[in-house]
C-alpha positions in Angstrom: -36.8 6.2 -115.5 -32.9 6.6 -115.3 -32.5 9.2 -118.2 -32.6 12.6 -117.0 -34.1 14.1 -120.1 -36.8 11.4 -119.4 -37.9 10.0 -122.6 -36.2 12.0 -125.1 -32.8 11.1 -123.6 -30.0 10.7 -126.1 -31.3 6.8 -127.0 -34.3 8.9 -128.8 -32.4 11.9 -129.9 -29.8 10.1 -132.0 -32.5 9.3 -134.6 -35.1 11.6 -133.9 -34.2 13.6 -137.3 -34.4 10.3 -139.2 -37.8 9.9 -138.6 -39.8 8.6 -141.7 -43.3 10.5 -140.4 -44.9 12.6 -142.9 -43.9 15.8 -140.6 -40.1 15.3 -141.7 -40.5 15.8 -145.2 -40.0 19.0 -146.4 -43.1 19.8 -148.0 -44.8 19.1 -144.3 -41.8 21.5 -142.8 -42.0 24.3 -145.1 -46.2 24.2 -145.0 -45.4 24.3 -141.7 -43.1 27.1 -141.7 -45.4 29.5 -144.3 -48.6 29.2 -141.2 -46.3 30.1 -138.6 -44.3 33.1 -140.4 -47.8 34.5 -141.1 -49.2 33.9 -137.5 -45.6 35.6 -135.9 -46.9 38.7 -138.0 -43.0 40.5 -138.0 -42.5 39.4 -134.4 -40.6 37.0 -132.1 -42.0 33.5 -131.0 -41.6 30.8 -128.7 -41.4 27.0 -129.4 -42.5 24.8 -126.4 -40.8 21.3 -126.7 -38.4 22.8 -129.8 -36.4 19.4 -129.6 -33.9 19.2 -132.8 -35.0 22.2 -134.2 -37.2 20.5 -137.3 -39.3 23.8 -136.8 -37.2 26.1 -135.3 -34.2 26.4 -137.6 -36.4 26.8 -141.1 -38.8 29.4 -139.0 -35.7 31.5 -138.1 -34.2 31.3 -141.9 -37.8 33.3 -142.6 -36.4 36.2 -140.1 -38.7 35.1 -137.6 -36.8 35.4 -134.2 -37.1 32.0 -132.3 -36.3 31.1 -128.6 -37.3 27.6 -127.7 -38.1 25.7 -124.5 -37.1 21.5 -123.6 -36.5 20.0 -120.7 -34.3 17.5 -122.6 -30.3 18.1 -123.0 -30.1 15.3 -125.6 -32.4 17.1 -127.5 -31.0 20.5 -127.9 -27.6 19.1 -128.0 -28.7 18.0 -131.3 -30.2 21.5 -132.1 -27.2 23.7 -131.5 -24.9 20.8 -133.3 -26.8 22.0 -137.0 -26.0 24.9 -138.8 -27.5 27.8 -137.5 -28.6 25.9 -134.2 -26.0 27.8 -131.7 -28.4 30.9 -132.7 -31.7 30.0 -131.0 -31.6 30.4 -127.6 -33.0 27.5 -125.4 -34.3 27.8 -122.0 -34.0 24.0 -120.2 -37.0 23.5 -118.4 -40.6 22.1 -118.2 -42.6 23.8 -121.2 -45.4 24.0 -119.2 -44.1 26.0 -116.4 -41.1 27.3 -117.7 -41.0 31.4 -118.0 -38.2 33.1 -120.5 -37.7 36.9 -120.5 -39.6 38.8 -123.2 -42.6 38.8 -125.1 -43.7 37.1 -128.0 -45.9 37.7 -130.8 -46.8 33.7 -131.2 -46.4 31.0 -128.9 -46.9 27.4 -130.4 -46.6 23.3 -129.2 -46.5 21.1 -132.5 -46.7 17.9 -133.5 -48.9 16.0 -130.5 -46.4 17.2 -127.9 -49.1 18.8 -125.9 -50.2 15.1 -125.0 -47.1 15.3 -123.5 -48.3 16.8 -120.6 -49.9 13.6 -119.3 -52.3 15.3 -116.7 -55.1 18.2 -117.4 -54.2 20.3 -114.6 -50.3 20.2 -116.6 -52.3 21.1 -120.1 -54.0 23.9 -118.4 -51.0 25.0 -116.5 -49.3 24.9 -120.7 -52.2 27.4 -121.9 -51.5 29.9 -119.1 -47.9 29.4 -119.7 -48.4 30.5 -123.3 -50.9 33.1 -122.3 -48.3 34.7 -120.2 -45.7 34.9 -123.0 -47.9 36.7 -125.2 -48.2 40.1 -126.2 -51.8 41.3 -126.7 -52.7 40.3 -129.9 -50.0 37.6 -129.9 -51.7 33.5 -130.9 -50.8 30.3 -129.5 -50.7 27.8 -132.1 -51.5 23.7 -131.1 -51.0 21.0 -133.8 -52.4 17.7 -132.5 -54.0 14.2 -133.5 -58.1 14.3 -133.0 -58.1 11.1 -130.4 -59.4 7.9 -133.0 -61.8 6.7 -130.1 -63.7 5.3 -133.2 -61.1 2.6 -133.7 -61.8 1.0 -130.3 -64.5 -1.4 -130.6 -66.5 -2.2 -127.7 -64.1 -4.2 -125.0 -60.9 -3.3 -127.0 -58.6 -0.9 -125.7 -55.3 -1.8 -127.8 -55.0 0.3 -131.4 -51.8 -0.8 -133.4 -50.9 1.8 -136.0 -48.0 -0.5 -137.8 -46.9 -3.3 -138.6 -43.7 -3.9 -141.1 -41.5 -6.8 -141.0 -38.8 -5.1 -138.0 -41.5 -2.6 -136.2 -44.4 -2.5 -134.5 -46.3 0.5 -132.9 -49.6 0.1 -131.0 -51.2 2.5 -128.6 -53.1 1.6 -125.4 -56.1 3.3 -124.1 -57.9 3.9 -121.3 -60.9 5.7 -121.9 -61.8 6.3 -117.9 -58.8 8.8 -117.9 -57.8 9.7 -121.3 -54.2 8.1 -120.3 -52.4 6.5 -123.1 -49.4 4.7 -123.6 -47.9 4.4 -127.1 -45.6 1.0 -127.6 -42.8 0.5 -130.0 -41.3 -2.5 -130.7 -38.1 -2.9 -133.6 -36.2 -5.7 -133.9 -32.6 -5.7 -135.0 -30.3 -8.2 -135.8 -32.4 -10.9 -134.2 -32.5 -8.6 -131.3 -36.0 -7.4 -130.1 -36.2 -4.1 -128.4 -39.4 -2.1 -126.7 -39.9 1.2 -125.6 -43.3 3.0 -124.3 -44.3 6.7 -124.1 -46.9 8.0 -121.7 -49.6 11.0 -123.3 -53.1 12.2 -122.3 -55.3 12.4 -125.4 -57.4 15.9 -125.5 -60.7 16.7 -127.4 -60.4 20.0 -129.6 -63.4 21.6 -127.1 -61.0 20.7 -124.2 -58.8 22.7 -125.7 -60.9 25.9 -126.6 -61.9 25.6 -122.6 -58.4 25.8 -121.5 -57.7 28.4 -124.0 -60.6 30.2 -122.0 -59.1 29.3 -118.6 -56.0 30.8 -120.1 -57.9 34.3 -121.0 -57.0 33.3 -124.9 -60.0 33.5 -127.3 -60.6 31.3 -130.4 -59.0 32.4 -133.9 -59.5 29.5 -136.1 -59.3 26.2 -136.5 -57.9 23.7 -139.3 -57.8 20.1 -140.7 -54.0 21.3 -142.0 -51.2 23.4 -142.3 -52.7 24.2 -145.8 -56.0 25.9 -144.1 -58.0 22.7 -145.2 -61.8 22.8 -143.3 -62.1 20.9 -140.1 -64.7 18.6 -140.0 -66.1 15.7 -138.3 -63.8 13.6 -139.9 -60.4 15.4 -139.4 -57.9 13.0 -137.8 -55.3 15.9 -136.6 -56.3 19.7 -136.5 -54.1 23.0 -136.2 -55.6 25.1 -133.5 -54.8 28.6 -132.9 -56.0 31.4 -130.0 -55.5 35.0 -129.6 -54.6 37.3 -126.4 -57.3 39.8 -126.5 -56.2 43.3 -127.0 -57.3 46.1 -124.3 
């Protein structure tokens, strides 16, 4: 890979904020927003992978004091170009390993990035990451998809998730390692183009073990932003741990 912000390189960050995902709309953002003003509880907090700010800049309009983390200039380029951007610091770095001075009362990783991290020992090494930044008391928030293992009959290890007349988007598994790669391919003006994105799926009770790996205990677990009951059925869920006290 020639970019040095890997694949969120400034071919990715020019459009990133026009995404038409449901987590761009503002009723998304600002239920968003509401979860993590009440988890920050009056203190600062940390974004891992803060990107463009979608999160960040309506988090610190609440009065919530936000320093974020990316490992991608193009990225945070875009961040400090919006209003109000030049105000959040951002350390450059791995979010998985990267340390910032001070302590925060929440830590959180939204929107799937901790697939991101495309090997467990690097989703472990996040938890303790986030564990570290924490004051006692302090919660790491993770938002991220349930893996849809359900969808792959037997033999079948390709899931496309659209289809429209200029885009295509398909994911492939393999269920031996929990890699997957997620392909996109849009067409312009006759002109085809693909791109492909590595992740590492990750079961919610993987997630409550790192968390215990990470000395963080369990605080509640959701289907939404909104508090809706995780279930069997839940395609995404909002996770959040606590650093014990004492």
């Amino acid at each position: 890979m020639d970019d040095p912000d890997g694949y969120f390189g400034q071919h990715v960050a020019a459009t990133y904020d026009d995404s038409t995902d449901d987590e761009f709309t503002e009723t998304v953002i600002d239920a968003t927003v509401d979860f993590l003003t009440a988890q920050a509880a009056g203190g600062p907090a940390l974004e891992l992978a803060v990107g463009t700010g979608r999160i960040a800049l309506p988090l610190a309009r609440r009065g919530v004091p936000v320093h974020g983390i990316d490992m991608s200039r193009a990225m945070t380029d875009r961040l400090r170009a919006k209003p109000g951007g030049d105000q959040i610091p951002v350390t450059l770095g791995d979010f998985a390993t990267t340390r910032v001075e001070g302590d925060f009362t929440l830590v959180y990783l939204l929107y799937n990035t901790v697939m991101n991290l495309t090997t467990q020992d690097a989703q472990v090494a996040c938890f303790e990451n986030a564990a570290r930044h924490l004051t006692p008391g302090g919660r790491f928030v993770v938002e991220v998809l349930v893996p849809q293992l359900r969808r792959l009959p037997a033999g079948q290890h390709v899931v496309p998730y659209h289809a429209g007349p200029t885009r295509w988007s398909y994911d492939v598994y393999d269920t031996a390692t929990q890699a997957t790669t997620s392909h996109h391919v849009h067409v312009a003006d006759g002109r085809g183009e693909h791109h492909s994105v590595p992740f590492r799926y990750v079961w919610p009770s993987e997630l409550d073990l790192m968390a215990r790996i990470a000395g963080l205990r369990p605080a509640g677990r959701w289907a939404g932003w909104a508090g809706e009951p995780f279930t069997g059925e839940s395609e995404r869920h909002v996770s959040v741990w606590e650093r014990p006290v004492g």
